[in-house]
LODO-946730 format. One record per residue: residue number from 1; x negated, y, z of N, C-alpha, C, CB in turn. Coordinates in Angstrom, 3 decimals. Glycine has a CB too. Example, Ala and Ser with C-alpha at 12.3 -4.5 7.8 and 13.67 -1.06 7.14 Angstrom:
<nodes>
1 | -13.190 | -5.690 | 7.800 | -12.300 | -4.500 | 7.800 | -13.200 | -3.300 | 7.800 | -11.308 | -4.473 | 9.046
2 | -12.850 | -2.250 | 7.080 | -13.670 | -1.060 | 7.140 | -12.900 | 0.030 | 7.870 | -14.084 | -0.598 | 5.725
</nodes>
This chain:
<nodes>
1 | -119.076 | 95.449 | 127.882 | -118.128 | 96.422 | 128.341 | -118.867 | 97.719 | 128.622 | -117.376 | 95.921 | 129.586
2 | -117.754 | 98.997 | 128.364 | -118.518 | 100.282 | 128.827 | -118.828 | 100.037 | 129.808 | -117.984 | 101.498 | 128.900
3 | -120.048 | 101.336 | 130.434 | -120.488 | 101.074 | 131.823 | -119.292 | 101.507 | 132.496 | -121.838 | 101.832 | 132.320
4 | -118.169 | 102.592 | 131.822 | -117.104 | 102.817 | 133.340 | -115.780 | 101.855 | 132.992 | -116.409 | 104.852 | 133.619
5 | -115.638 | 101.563 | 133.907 | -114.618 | 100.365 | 133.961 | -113.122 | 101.150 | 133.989 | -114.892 | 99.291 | 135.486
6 | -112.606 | 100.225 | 132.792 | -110.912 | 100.490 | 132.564 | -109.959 | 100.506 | 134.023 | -110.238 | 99.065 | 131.515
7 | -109.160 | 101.630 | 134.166 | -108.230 | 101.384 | 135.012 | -107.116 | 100.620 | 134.307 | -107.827 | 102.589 | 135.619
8 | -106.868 | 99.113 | 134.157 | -105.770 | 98.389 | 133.847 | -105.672 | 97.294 | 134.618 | -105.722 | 98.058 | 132.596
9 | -105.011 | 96.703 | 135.050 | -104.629 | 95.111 | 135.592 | -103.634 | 94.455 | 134.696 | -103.912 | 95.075 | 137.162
10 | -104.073 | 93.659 | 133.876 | -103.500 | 92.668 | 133.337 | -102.526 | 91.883 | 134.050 | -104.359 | 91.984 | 132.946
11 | -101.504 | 91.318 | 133.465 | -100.324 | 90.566 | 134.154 | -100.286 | 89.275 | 133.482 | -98.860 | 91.314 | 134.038
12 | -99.639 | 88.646 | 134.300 | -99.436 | 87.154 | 133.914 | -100.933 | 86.670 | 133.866 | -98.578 | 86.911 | 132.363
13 | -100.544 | 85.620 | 132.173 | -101.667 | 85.096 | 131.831 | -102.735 | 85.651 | 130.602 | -101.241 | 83.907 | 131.611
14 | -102.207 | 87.206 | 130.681 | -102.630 | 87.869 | 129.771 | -103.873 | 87.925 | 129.796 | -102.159 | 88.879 | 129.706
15 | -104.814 | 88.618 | 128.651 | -106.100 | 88.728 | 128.747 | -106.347 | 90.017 | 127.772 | -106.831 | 87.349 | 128.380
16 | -107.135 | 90.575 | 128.391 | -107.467 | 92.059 | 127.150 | -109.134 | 91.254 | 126.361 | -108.018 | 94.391 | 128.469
17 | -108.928 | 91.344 | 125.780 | -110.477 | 91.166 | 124.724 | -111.077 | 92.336 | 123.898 | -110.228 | 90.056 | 123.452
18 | -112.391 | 92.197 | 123.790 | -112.993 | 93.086 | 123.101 | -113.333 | 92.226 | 121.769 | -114.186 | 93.725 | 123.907
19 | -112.992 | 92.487 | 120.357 | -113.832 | 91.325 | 119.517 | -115.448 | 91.852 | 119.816 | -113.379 | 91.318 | 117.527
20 | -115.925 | 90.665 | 118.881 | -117.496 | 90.717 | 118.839 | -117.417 | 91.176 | 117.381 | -118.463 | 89.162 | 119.181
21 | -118.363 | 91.957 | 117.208 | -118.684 | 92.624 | 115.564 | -119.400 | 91.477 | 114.969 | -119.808 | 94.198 | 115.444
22 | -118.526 | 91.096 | 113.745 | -119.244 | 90.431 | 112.468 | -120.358 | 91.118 | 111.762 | -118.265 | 90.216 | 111.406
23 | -121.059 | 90.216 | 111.171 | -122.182 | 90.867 | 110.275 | -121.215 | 90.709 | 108.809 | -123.983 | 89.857 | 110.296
24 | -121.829 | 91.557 | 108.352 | -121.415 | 91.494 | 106.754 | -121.543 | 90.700 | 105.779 | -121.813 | 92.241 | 106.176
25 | -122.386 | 90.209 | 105.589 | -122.258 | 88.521 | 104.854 | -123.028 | 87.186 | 106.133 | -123.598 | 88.518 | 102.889
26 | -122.358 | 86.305 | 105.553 | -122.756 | 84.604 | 106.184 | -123.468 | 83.949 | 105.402 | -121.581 | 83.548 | 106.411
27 | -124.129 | 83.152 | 105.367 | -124.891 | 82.168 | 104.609 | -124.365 | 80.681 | 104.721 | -126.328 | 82.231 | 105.080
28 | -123.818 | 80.337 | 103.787 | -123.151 | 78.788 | 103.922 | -124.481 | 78.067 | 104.181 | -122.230 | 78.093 | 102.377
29 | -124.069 | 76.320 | 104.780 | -125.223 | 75.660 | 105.344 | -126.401 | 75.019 | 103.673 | -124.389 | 74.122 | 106.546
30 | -125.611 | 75.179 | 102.753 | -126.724 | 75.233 | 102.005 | -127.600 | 76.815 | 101.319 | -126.216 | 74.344 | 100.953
31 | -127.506 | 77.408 | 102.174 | -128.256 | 78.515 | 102.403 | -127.640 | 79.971 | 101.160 | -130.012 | 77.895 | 102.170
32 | -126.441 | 79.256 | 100.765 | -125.972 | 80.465 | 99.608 | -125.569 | 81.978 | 100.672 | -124.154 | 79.771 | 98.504
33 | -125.561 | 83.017 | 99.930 | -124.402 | 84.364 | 100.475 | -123.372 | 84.463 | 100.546 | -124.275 | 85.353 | 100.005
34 | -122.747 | 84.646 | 101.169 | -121.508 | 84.718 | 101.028 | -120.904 | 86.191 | 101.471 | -120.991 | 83.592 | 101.746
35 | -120.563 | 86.935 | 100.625 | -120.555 | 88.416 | 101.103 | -118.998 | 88.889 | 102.020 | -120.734 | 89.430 | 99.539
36 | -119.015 | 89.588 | 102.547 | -118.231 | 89.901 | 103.294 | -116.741 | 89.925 | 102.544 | -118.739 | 91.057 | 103.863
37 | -116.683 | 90.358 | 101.183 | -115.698 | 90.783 | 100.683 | -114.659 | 89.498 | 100.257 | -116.181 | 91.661 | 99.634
38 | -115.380 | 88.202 | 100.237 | -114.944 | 86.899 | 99.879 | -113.985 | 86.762 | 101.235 | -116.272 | 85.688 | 99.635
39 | -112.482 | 86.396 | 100.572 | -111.588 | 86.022 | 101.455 | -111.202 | 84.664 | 101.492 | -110.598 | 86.722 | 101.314
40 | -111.574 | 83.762 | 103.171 | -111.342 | 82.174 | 103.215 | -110.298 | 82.331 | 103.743 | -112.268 | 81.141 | 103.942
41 | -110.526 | 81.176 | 104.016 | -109.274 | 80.523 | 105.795 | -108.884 | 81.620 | 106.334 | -110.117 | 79.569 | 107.463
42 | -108.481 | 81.512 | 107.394 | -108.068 | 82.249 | 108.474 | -109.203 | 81.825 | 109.560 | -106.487 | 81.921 | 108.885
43 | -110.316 | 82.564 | 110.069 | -111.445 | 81.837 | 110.734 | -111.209 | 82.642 | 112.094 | -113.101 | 81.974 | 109.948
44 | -111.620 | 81.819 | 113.039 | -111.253 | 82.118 | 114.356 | -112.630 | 82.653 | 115.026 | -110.593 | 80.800 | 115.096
45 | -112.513 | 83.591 | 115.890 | -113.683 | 85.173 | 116.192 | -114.136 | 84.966 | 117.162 | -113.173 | 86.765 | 116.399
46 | -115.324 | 85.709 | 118.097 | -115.847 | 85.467 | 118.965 | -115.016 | 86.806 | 119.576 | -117.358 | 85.213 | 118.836
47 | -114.520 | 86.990 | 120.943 | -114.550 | 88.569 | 121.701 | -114.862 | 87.904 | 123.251 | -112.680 | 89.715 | 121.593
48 | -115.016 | 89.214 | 123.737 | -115.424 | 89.388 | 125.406 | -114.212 | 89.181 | 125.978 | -116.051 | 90.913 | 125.971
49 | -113.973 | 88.731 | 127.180 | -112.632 | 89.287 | 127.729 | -113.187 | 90.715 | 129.353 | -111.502 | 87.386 | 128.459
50 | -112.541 | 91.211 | 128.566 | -112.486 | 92.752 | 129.384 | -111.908 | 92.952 | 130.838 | -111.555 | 93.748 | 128.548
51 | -110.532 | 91.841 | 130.927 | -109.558 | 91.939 | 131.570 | -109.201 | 90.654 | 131.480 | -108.721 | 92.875 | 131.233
52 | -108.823 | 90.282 | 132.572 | -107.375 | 88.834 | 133.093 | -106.705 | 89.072 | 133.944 | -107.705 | 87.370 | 133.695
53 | -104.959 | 88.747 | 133.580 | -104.147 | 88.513 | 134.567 | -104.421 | 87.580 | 135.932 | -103.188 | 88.081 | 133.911
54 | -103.703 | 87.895 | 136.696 | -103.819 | 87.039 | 137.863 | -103.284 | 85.562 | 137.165 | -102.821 | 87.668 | 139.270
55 | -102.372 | 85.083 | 136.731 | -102.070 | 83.858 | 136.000 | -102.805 | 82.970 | 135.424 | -101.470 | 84.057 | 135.215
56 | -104.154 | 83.954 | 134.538 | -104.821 | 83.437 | 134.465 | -105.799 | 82.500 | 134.892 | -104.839 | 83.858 | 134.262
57 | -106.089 | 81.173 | 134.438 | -106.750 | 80.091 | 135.552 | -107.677 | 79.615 | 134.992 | -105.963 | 78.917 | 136.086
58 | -108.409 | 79.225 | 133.476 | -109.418 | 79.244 | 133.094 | -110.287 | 80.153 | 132.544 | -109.326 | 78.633 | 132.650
59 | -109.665 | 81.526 | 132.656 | -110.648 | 82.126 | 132.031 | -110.725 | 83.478 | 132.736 | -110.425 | 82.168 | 130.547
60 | -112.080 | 83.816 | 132.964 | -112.275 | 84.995 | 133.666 | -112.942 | 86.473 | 132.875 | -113.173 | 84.504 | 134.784
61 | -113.079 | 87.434 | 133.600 | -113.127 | 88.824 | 133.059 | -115.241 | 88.490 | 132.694 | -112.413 | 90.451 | 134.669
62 | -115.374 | 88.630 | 131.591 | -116.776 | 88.302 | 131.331 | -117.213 | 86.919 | 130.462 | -117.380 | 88.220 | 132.698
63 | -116.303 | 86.370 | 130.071 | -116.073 | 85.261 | 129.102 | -116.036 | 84.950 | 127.818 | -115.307 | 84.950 | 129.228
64 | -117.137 | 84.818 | 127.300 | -117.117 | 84.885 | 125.846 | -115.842 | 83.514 | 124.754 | -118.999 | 84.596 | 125.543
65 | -115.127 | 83.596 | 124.527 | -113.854 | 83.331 | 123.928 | -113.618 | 83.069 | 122.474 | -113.125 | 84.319 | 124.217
66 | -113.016 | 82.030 | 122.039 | -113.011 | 81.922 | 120.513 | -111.404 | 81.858 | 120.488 | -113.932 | 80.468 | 119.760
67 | -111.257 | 82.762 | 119.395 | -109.549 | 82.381 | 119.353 | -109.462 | 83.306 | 117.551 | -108.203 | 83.457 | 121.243
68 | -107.876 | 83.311 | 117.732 | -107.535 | 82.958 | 116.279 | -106.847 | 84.936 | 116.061 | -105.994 | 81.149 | 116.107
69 | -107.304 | 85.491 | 115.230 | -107.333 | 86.807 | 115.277 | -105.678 | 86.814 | 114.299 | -108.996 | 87.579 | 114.563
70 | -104.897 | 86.069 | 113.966 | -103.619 | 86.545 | 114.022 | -102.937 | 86.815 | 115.135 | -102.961 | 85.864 | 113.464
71 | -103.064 | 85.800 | 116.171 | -102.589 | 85.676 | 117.368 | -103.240 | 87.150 | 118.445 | -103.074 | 84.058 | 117.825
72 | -102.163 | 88.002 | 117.498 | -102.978 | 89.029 | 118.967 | -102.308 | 90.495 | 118.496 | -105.339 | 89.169 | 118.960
73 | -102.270 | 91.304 | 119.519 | -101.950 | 92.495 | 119.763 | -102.791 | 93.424 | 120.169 | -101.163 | 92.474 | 120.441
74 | -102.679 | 94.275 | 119.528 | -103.813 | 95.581 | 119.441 | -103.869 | 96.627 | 120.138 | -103.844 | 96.221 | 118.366
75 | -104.701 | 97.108 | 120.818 | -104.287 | 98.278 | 121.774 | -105.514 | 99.104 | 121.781 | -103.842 | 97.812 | 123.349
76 | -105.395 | 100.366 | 121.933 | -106.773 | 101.334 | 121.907 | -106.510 | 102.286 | 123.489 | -106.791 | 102.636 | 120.124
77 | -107.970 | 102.109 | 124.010 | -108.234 | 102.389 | 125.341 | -109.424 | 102.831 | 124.748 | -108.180 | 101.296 | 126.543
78 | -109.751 | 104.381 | 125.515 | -110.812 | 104.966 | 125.730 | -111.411 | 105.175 | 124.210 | -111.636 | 104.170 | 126.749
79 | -110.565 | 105.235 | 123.260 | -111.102 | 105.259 | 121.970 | -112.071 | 104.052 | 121.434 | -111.799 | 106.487 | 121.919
80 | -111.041 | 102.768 | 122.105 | -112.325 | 101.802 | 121.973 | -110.838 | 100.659 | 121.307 | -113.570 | 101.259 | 123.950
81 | -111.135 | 99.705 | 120.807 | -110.444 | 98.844 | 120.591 | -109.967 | 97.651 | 120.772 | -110.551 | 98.867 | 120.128
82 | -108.503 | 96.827 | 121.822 | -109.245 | 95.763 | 122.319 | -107.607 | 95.006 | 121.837 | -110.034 | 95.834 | 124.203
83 | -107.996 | 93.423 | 122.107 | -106.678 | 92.859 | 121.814 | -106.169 | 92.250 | 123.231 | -106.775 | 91.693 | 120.581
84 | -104.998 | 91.787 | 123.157 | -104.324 | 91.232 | 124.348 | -103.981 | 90.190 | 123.571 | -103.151 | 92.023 | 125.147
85 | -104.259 | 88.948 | 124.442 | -103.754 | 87.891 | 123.927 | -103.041 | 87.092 | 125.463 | -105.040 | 87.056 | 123.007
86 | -102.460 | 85.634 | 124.825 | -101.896 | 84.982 | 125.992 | -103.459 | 84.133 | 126.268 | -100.259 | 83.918 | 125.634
87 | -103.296 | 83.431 | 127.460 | -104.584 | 82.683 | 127.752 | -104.633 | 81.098 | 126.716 | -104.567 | 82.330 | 129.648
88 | -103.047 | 80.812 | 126.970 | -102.926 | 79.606 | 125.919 | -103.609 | 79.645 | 124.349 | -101.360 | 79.429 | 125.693
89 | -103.305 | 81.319 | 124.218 | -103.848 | 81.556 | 122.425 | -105.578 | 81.281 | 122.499 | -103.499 | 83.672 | 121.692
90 | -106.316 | 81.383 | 123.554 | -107.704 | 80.807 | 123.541 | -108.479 | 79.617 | 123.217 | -107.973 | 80.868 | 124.412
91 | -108.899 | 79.174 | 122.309 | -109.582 | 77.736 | 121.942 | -110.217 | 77.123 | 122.643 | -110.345 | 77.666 | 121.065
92 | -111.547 | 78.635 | 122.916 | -112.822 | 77.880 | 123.899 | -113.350 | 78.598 | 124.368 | -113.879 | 77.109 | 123.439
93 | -114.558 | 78.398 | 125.203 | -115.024 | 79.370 | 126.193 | -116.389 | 79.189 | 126.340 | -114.363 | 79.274 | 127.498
94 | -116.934 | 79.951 | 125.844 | -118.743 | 79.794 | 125.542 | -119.578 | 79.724 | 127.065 | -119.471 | 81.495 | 124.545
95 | -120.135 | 78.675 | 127.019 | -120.830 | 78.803 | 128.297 | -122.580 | 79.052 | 128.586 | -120.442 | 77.554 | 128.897
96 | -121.998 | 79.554 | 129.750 | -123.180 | 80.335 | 130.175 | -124.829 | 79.533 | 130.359 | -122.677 | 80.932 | 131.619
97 | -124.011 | 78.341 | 130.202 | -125.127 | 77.053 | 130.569 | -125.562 | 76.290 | 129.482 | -124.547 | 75.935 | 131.536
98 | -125.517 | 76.563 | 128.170 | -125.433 | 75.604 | 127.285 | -126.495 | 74.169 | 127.256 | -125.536 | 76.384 | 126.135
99 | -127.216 | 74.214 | 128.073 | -128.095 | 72.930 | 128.737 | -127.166 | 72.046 | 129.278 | -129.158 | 73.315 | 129.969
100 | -126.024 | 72.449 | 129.600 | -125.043 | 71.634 | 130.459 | -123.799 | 70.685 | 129.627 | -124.288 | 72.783 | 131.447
101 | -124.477 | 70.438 | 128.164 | -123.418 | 70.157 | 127.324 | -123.093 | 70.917 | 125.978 | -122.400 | 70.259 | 128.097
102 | -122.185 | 71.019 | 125.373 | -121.887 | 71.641 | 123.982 | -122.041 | 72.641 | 124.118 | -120.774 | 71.554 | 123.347
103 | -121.410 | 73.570 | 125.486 | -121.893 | 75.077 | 125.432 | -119.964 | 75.586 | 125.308 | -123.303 | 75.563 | 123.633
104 | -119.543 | 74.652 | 124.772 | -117.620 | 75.230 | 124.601 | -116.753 | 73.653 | 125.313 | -116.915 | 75.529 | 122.060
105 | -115.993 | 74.812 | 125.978 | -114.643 | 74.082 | 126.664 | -113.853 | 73.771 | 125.895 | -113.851 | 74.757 | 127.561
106 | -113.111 | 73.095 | 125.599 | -112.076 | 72.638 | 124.330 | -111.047 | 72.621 | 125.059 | -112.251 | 71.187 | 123.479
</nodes>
């Protein structure tokens, strides 16, 4: 997050996210390229969450997040770009501990 903090309060179980920037190509696990321009699945993204509603109950402002980038609404703050999603639309939640297990909440 910028260093100056958004004046917004999220409602409900809303959540503002920042995505995380992709790199431009992936390498499949047998080590091929795969360039950016190749269109798969529908693959689900890493973002920050910026913001949570009070409703919100598993997930807090500083939470790295996997979710599904149809599921979402777009909004531009500060010339920056972020999505709002519901908390339900969230998969998993990267943890801070990954010694403590898989590292994601399911």
């Amino acid at each position: 997050m910028s260093e100056s903090k958004l004046e917004i309060q999220m409602l409900h179980d809303r959540l503002l996210v920042r995505e995380a920037p992709e790199k431009g190509e992936r390498r499949s696990s047998a080590g091929l390229v795969i360039p950016d321009t190749v269109k798969m699945a529908t693959r689900l993204v890493w973002g920050e969450v910026c913001g949570a509603g009070t409703g919100a109950r598993h997930v807090k402002t500083g939470d790295r997040v996997l979710f599904n980038p149809e599921d979402q609404h777009e909004v531009e703050l500060q010339a920056e770009r972020y999505l709002v999603l519901r908390e339900r639309d969230v998969h998993a939640i990267a943890s801070e501990h990954p010694s403590q297990g898989t590292g994601l909440y399911l």
